[in-house]
Each structure stands twice: as C-alpha cells, then as structure tokens.
N, C-alpha and C positions, 0 to 999 in steps of 0.2 A: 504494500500500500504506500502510495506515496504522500506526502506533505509538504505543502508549499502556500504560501499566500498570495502568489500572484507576483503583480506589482507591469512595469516599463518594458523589462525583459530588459532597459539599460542596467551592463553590469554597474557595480560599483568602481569606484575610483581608483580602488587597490586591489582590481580582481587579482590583476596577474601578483599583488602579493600573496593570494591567499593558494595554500597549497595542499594538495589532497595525498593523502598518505594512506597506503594499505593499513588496517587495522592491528595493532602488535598491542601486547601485556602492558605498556607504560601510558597508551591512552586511557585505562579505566575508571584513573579520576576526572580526567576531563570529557570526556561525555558521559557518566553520573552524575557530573556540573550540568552539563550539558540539557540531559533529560530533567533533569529535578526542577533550572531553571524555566525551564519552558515548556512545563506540564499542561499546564492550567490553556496556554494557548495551544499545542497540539490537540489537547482535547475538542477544542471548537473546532477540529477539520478532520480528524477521526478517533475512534473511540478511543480510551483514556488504556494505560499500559496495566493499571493495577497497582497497588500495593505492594503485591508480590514481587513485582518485576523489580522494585527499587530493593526488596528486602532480598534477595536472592543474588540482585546484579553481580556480584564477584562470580557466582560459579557459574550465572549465565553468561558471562564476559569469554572467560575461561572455555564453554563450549563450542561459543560463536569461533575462538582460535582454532579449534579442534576440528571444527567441520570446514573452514579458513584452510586448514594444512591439509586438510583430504582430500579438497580441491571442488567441493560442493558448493561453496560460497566465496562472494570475493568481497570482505566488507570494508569501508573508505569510512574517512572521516576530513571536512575542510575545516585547516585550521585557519585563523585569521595571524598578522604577525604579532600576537603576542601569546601564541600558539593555545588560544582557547578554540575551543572545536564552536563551527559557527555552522555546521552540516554534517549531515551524514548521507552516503550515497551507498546503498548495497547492490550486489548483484548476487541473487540467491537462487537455489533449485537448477543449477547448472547442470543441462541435461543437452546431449544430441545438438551441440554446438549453439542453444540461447539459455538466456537466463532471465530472471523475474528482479526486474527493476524495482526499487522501492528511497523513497529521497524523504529526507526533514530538514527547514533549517529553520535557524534562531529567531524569534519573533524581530530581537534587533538588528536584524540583518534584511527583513522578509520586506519584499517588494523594491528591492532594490539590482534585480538578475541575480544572485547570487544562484539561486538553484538552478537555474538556466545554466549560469558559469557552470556548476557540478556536474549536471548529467551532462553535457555537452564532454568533462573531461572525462565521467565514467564509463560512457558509451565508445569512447575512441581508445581507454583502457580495454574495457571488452573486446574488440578488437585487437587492437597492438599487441595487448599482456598477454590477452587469457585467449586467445583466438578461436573466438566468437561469434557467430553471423549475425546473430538477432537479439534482442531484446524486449520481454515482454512487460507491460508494465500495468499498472489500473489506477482508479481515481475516485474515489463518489462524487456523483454529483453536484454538492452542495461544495464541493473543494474546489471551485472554478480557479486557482493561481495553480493548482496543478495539474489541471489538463490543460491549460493554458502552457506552462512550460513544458509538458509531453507535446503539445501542436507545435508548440513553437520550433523543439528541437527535431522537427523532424519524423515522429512518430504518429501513424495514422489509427484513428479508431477504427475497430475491430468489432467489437460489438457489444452486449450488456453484461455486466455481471452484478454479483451483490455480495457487498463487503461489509461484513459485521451487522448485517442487516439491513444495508442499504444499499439504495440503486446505484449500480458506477461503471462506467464509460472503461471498456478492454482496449488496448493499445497495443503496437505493435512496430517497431522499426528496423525492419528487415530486408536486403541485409544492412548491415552498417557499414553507412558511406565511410570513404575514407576522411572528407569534412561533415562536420553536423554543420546548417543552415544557420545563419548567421543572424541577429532580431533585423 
C-alpha cells in the first residue's frame, strides 16, 4: 500500500541531497522516529499500523533484514541531510521478475515531490539493482497524492482492488523504462 499526500510533483530544493539507502540494522531508530512521528497522519490515508507494530518493531525490523537477504524484499529508506529518514520506499513479494511497490513519506516533507523523487529512484533501482521488469503497486481511493505520484511516475491503472477494506485503484509499470517521466 502506498502513502503519499500529493502535492506539485515539484521536487524539493534538496532533492538530489536526499539519499535513498537499502535498509541495514542501524536504520531502526530512525524510522521508529520515523513511524511514531507520523502516525497520526498516515493514518488519515491508510489504516493505522497498530500498537503492536510499535511494541514489536525491533524483531519486526530484524525480519524485514531476513527476508531483505533472501532476496524477497528490497526495503529503502530517504534520508534527508541530517540523515532523519523522510520516506520509505519498498519493493516487496518479488516474484517472476516484479515486485509490489509500497511508499510513505513525512507529513513535513509531503507535497513537496519528495515521493515522486523516491519511486522515480526505486523503480530505476528495481531495474539496475535487483533486475526487475515491472512493478506493481495500489492506492485507495481516498489517497489521491498517491495515485497521483503512481500517474505521475509513469504507472498505469490496472484495475480495482480493496485495501483494508476499501476501494483502491491496481497499478502497474511494466516494463521499466530505463527513464521514469519527468513532472
């Protein structure tokens, strides 16, 4: 599922500072920062993580590496230059050459491209790194900044699905260009 608030699709001013890093053990307290700060607004665009997820986070951090080095998931994190994580871009269920897209980023960050910046550099990781044709991805409805960045970058709707119990728009950018489209 993805997360995003929209916004210009203009990146920010410091895109090309901000740098996207495979997920490794020393990120755990900055995107724990990361979620805890920005619970309350991910919630207004999909359903809330739980309790659980915060009381648990260390050995679900720890799992996400483990399926990370099996080669099932590829999970990113953008950090900003004072290296607080200001996004997260996954690429997860890696099967028969795609994978299932899923993006969040920072309410203080949100509508300024920053998520446009990320999938734009995950989708051309998918590609490069993990060599990947396609990318599938979804959105609910009511998330209009993030199928708004899925159009933007290039991914066309596919059809309907239902996410946590809501209606949401199936996407798909297949294959992957060697440029993603530019705002």
């Amino acid at each position: 599922m993805t997360t995003d608030t929209g916004g210009t699709g203009q990146g920010p001013s410091a895109a090309g500072a901000l740098r996207l890093e495979r997920l490794r053990a020393d990120h755990a307290d900055a995107v724990l920062a990361f979620e805890r700060e920005n619970r309350a607004w991910f919630s207004r665009l999909v359903p809330d993580r739980g309790d659980a997820y915060f009381a648990e986070f260390a050995a679900r951090h720890a799992r996400l590496l483990r399926d990370q080095d099996a080669g099932s998931d590829h999970f990113h994190v953008l950090l900003d230059t004072g290296g607080a994580v200001v996004g997260r871009f996954n690429l997860v269920d890696v099967a028969d050459g795609r994978a299932e897209l899923g993006f969040r980023v920072a309410e203080r960050v949100a509508g300024r491209g920053v998520a446009t910046h990320g999938v734009r550099r995950v989708c051309r990781a998918a590609r490069e790194e993990y060599g990947l044709t396609g990318v599938r991805a979804a959105a609910a409805l009511r998330n209009t900044g993030s199928r708004r960045v899925l159009e933007r970058t290039g991914f066309t709707a596919v059809g309907e699905v239902v996410l946590g119990g809501e209606a949401g728009t199936a996407y798909l950018l297949e294959p992957l260009p060697a440029a993603l489209p530019e705002p």
